[in-house]
N, C-alpha and C positions, 0 to 999 in steps of 0.2 A: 501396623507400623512397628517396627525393630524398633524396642530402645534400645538404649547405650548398653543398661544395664545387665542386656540381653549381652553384648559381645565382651561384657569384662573380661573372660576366660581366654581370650584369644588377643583384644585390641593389642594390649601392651606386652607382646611375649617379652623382646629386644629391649634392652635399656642399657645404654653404656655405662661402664663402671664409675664412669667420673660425673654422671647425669646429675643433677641435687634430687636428691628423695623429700617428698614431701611430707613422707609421714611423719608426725607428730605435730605437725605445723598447724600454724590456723591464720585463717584467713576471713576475710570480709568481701562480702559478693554482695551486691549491690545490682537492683533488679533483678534481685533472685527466682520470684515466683512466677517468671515467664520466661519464655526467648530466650536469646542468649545468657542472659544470666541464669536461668535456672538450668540451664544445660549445662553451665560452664561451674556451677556447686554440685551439681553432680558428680562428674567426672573428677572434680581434685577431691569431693570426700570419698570418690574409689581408690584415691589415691591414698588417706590416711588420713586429709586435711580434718581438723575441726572447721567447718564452715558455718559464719553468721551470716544468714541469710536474710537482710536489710529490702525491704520493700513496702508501698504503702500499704496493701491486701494482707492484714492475718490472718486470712482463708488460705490465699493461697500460698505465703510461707509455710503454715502448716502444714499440707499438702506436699511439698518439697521435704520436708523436713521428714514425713513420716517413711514417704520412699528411703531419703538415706538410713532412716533404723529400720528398715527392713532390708537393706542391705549392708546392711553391718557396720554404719559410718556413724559421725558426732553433726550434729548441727544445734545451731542457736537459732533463735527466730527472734528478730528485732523491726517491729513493725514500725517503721518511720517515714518520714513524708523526705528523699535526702537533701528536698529543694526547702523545707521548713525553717524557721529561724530556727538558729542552736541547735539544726539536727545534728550536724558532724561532732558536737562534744556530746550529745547525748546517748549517739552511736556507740561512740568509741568507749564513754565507759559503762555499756551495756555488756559491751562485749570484753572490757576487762573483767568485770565483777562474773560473768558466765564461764572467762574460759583463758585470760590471761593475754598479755601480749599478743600484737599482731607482726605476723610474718611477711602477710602476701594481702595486699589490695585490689580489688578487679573492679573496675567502674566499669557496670552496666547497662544500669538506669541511664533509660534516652526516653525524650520527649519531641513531637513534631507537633505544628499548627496544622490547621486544618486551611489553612491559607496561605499559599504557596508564594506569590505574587508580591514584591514587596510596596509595589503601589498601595495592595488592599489590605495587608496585615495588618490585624488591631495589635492594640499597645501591647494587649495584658497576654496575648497568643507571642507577641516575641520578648515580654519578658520570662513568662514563663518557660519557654522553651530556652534564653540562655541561661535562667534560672537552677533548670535541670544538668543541662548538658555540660553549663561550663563551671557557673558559681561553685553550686554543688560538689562536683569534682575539688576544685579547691580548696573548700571549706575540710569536707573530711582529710584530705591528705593534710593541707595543713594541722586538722586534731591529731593526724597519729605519726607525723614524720618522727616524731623520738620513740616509737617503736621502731618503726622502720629503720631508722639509724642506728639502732642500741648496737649490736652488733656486727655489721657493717655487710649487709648481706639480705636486706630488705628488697623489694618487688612490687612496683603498683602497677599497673595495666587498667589500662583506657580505652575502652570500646568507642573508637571515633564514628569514621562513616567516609568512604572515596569523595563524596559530598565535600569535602576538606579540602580539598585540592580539582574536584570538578563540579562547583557547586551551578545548580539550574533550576529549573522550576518544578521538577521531578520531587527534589527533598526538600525545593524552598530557601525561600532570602534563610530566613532565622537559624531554622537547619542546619543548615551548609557555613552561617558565619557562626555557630555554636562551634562545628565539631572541628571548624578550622582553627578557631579559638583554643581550644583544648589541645590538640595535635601542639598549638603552642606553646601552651602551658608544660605536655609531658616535655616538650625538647629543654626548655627552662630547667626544669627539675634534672633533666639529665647532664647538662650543663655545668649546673648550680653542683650539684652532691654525687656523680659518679665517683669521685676521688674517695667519698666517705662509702661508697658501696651499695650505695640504692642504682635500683635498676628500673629508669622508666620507659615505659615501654607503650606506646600507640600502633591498635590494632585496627586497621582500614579495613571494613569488610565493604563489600559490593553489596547488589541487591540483594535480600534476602527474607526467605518466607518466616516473617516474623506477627504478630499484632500489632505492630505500628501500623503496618500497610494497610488496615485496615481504615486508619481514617485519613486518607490519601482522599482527595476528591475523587478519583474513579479509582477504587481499590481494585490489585488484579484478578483478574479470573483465574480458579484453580488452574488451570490449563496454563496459565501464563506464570505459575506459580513453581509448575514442575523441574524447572532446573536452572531455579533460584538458589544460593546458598542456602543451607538451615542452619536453626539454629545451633547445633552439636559438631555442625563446621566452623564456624569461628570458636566453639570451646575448646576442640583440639587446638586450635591454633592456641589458645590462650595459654592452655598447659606444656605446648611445644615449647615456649619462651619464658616459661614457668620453671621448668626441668633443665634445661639450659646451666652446664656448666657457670657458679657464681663467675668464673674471669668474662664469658661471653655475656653479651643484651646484645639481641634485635632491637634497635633501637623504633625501628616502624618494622611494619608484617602487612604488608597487600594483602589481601584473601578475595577472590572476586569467582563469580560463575563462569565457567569454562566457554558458557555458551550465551548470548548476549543478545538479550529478545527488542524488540522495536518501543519504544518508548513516545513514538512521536503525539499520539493521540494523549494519552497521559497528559503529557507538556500542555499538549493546546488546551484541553480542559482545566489545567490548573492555570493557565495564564488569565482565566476572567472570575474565577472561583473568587466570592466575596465581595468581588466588585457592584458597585451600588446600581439599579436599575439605570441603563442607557451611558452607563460608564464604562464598557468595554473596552478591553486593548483593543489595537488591531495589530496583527504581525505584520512587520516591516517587509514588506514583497521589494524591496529593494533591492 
């Protein structure tokens, strides 16, 4: 497998003269040590970023971390839980006391139930999953908006999910009303403080070959995997709207696979998934 790190010498030859350079900045990435977040702290410390890279594993923060000093970048490692009480104040002055002010926010960190169904969801599978997906998101932007605002010229970005606006039983009740949740919260914030210069920004990715998928009731087969987005596709996309002229925001970013595999079997498996013995749906043949 190519990594990234493999095509830095080529990815970014072009950059318009008015693009915002990211060096010197720092930022907070948020599900750092997998999937799209660790792709997407990659990629901005190629860019110059100082990036703290926030996740529960400080195995694999570590790991993240050691790649950017071996390619010649800053990273912080802040191992936090972002769904914990008091993580979002405990983050942010983690990462004041490491490395000063924050520039650019990336929420990463995403959570699904393993119960699709909203008949069968337990309590504690959709509080957790809005816990992650939407609380969380709030709570830190709420700890650092006066970074973000100090200079008028701040950046959060929000790793939703098309789920947002097509939600089914594929990513699930909780899911789908997390990340729709969220998509609402960035438009709020954009609403609320574009006049002071914050730019927020919600990233809709499509399917994509990440380790979520893996506790999906029927996880896909590699074969059904192959031309799913990855995870280093939506990090571009991240830093596309990242680089972005401060007068421009994308205020949402579609990202989806070109090519759009059959889902139907999926579905009907997760439509009895959890359900209690002799409790089954039945699909409505109406």
């Amino acid at each position: 497998m190519t990594h990234l790190s493999q095509m830095r010498d080529n990815s970014h030859i072009t950059m318009r003269s008015d693009m915002v350079s990211l060096q010197g900045k720092v930022a907070i990435v948020t599900g750092a040590g997998s999937g799209m977040g660790r792709e997407t702290a990659l990629l901005l410390a190629r860019d110059g970023v100082t990036v703290a890279l926030v996740g529960r594993r400080a195995s694999a923060l570590e790991e993240v971390a050691q790649v950017i000093a071996a390619d010649g970048g800053h990273a912080v490692v802040v191992a936090e839980d972002v769904a914990a009480t008091g993580a979002g104040v405990r983050i942010v002055d983690a990462v004041h006391a490491a490395a000063g002010p924050v520039d650019l926010l990336v929420h990463a960190a995403g959570a699904s139930s393993s119960v699709q169904n909203a008949r069968w969801v337990p309590e504690d599978e959709w509080r957790t999953v809005i816990d992650v997906n939407l609380t969380a998101v709030h709570l830190l932007t709420q700890a650092l908006l006066s970074d973000l605002l100090r200079n008028g010229d701040g950046t959060v970005i929000t790793i939703s999910s098309l789920a947002a606006v097509n939600p089914n039983l594929l990513g699930g009740a909780a899911y789908g009303a997390a990340k729709a949740g969220v998509r609402n919260y960035m438009t709020f914030l954009h609403n609320t403080f574009r006049n002071e210069g914050l730019r927020a920004v919600t990233v809709l990715p499509g399917e994509a070959d990440t380790p979520i998928l893996d506790g999906r009731a029927r996880p896909p087969a590699p074969a059904e995997r192959e031309h799913m987005l990855r995870p280093e596709d939506v990090a571009e996309a991240v830093r596309l709207v990242a680089i972005l002229p401060q007068r421009a925001v994308v205020q949402e970013l579609v990202i989806a696979p070109t090519r759009q595999r059959d889902t139907s079997v999926d579905i009907e498996i997760s439509r009895n998934t959890g359900a209690p013995d002799g409790a089954a749906d039945r699909k409505d043949s109406e």
